[in-house]
N, C-alpha and C positions, 0 to 999 in steps of 0.2 A: 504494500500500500504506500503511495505516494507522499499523501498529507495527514496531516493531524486527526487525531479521533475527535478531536474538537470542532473541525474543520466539516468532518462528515456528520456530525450533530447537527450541526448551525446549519449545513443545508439539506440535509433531510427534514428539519422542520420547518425552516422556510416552505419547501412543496408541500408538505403537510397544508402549513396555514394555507397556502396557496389554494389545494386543493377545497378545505373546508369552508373560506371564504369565498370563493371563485372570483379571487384577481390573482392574474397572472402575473411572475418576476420574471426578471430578466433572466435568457439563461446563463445555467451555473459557467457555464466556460468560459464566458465573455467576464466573469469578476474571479473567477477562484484557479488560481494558476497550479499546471502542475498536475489536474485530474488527470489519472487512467483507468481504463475499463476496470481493474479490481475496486477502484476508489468507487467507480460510478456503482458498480452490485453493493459496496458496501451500505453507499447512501439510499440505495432503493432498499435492501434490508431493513435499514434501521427506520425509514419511513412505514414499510408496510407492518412494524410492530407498532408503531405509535396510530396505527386505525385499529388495532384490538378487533378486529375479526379472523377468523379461522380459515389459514389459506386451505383451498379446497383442488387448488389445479397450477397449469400454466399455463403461457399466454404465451404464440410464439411471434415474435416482431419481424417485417421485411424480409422473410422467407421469400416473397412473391417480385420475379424482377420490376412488375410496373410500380410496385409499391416503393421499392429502392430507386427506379430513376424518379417516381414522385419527389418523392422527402430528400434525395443526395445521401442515402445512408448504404455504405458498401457490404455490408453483411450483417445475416441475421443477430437479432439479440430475443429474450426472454423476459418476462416479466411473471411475477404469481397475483393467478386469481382469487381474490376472498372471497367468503361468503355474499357478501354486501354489493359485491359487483355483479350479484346473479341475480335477474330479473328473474318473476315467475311468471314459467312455463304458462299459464291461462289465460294473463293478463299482462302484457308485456307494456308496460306504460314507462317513459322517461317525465315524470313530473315536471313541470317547466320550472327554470330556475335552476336545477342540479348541478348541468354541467356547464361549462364556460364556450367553449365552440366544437362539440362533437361533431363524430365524422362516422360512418357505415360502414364497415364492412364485413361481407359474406366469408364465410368461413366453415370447413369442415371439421368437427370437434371429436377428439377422440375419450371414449373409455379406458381408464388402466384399470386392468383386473388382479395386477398380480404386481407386485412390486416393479422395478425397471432399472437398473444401473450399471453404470460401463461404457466406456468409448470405445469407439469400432466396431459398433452394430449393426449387423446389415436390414434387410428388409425380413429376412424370415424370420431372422430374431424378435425382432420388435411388434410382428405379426401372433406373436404365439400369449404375446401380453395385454393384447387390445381383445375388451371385453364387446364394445360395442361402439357403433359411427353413431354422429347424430349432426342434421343439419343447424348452422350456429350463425349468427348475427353478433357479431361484436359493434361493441360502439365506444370510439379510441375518443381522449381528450386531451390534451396537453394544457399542463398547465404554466407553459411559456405565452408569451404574445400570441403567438402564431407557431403552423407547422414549419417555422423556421431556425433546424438546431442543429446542433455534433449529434451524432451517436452517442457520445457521452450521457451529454442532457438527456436524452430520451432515454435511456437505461438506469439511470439516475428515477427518472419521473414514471419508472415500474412498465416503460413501453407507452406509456400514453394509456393504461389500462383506465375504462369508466365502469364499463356497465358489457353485460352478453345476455342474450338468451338464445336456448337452443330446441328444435325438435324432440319426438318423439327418439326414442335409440333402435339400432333395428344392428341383427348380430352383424359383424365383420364379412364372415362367408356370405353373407347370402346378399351383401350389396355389389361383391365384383369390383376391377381395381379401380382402387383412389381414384388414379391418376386419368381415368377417364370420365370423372362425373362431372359435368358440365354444370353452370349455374347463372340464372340470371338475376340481376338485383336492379330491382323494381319501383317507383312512387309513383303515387297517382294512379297506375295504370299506364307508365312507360316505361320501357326497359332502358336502365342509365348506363348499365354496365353486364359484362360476362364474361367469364371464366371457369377456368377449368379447373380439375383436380392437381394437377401436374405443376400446376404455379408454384406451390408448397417446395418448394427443394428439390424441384422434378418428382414427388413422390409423398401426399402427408405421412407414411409411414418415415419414410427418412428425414421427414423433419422431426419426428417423435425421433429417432434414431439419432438426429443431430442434439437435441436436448440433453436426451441421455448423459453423449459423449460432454454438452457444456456444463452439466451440474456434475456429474463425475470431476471435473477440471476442479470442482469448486467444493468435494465431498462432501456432495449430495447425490438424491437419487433419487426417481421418480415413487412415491408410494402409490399400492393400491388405492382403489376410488377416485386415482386424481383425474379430474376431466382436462383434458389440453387441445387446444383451441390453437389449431396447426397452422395458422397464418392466412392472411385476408388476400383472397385471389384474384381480386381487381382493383384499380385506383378507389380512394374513397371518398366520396361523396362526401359536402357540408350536410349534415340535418339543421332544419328549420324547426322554429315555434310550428306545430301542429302537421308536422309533415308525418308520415307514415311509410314504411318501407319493406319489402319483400323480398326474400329469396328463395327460390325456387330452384332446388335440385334435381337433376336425375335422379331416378330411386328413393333416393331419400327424402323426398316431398319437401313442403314450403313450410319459411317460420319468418316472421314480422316483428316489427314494433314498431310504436306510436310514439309521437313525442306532443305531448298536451303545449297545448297554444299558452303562447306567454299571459 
């Protein structure tokens, strides 16, 4: 680690506040000299203790090439899902006021049934630990100005994690590969954007494969139950006050949400 444990305090609670107030700070890189990637997980760490919810999954960041020439970020990063970032499955509503300037996007989410750790995983590995697929809708926020940061910053701010909700689950076998499920993501009643399975790291299994190898890096390890939400397969959209939005998978049918009018 590069800087001070004091250093990673001060700005992990900066984004904190940031987040709970919804004004955004400057990002950390433009004032805190010195950050590197270990610094940035340290600072997302000790932010996602100070929300005291119960991480439940992860969250995989610019896995998808549009999403990296989007934002200028050259390789994937991670972030963990908590409790509080899970919308329910019946009623998928974004309360207006939440978030600061969310964004959509569609996403295929995986089941781990069985523990997962270790780098240099292939696909049949990582295949024998996936309980179940389910179609997922993340909805990313950063709490900088704008989508304009290092990789740093956004690893630091958990990935830009807000809010997901995801489908029904249906077994692994019986939806056929990833990499070919196709997906359109919808408002209003037009299609904004679509993507395939294959975005994910050529493969959401080997983006779950790549996780693996980066929390092993960090000894960690993927536990049973965790849901992991394998990266957003198309550019993503601003959500509006009362805009609502779809994704529509092969096989794996459609999942929405609402965002209530300011």
């Amino acid at each position: 680690m590069a800087v001070a444990a004091s250093t990673i305090e001060r700005c992990a609670q900066a984004l904190w506040r940031a987040e709970c107030e919804r004004r955004p700070i400057a990002c950390l890189s433009a004032g805190e000299a010195g950050l590197d990637e270990a610094d940035a997980y340290a600072i997302q760490a000790r932010k996602f203790a100070l929300r005291a919810s119960p991480a439940v999954g992860f969250k995989l960041g610019y896995t998808s090439a549009a999403m990296r020439a989007q934002m200028g970020i050259a390789h994937p990063n991670y972030g963990v899902l908590s409790a509080d970032h899970h919308l329910p499955d019946d009623a998928p509503v974004v309360p207006a006021g939440q978030l600061i300037h969310p964004r959509v996007e569609p996403e295929i989410a995986l089941l781990v049934g069985r523990d997962l750790e270790g780098a240099g995983l292939d696909r049949a590995a990582v295949y024998r630990h996936v309980d179940a697929v389910m179609p997922a809708l993340e909805i990313v926020d950063t709490r900088y100005p704008d989508y304009d940061f290092r990789a740093l910053d956004n690893i630091a701010d958990n990935s830009s994690s807000a809010r997901y909700v995801c489908g029904p689950p249906r077994a692994l076998h019986a939806v056929g590969d990833l990499r070919l499920l196709g997906v359109l993501l919808s408002s209003g009643g037009r299609v904004l954007e679509q993507g395939i399975g294959a975005a994910a790291l050529g493969d959401p299994l080997l983006a779950l494969a790549w996780l693996a190898g980066a929390l092993a890096a960090r000894g960690q390890r993927i536990e049973a139950g965790s849901v992991i939400l394998t990266g957003g397969l198309t550019r993503a959209p601003r959500a509006l006050p009362g805009q609502g939005f779809s994704a529509e998978f092969a096989v794996l049918g459609t999942v929405g949400v609402h965002f209530d009018p300011a």
